[in-house]
N, C-alpha and C positions, 0 to 999 in steps of 0.2 A: 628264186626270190627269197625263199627261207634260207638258202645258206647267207645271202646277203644281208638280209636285217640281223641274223642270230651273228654275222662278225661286226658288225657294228655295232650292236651292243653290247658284245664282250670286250671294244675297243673301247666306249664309253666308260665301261665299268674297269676297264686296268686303269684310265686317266689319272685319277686321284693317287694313286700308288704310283706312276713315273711322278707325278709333280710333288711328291713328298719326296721319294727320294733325291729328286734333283738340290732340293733346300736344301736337306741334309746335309750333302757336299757342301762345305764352306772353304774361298782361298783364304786362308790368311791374308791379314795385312801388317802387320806387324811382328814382329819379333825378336830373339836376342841371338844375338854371334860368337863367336869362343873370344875371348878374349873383353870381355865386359861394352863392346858394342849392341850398341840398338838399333833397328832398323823398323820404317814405316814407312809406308806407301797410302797415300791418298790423296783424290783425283788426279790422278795423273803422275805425280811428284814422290819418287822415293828418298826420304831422308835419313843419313847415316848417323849417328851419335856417339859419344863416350870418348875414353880413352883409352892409348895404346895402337898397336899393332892390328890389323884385318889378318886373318887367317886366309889360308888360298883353301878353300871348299869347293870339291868337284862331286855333283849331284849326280 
């Protein structure tokens, strides 16, 4: 029974440090392309802008 309460409160006490780290991690929504394009995503909708040429980028 002690090792059961003593893991669950060690699992209590990590909680706060997984859920910070998780914030931490932010996607991007937005940002700029080689060639003077912009790009933004929100709810749902990605929208491309500027002028010129789109580069072929393999991630």
């Amino acid at each position: 029974m002690k090792k059961v309460l003593c893991l669950i409160l060690t699992l209590i006490m990590l909680m706060p440090s997984v859920i910070v780290l998780a914030e931490e991690e932010s996607i991007p929504t937005s940002g700029e392309c080689l060639g003077g394009l912009f790009w933004e995503f929100d709810n749902g909708v990605l929208t491309i802008s500027g002028e010129g040429e789109m580069g072929t980028t393999i991630a």
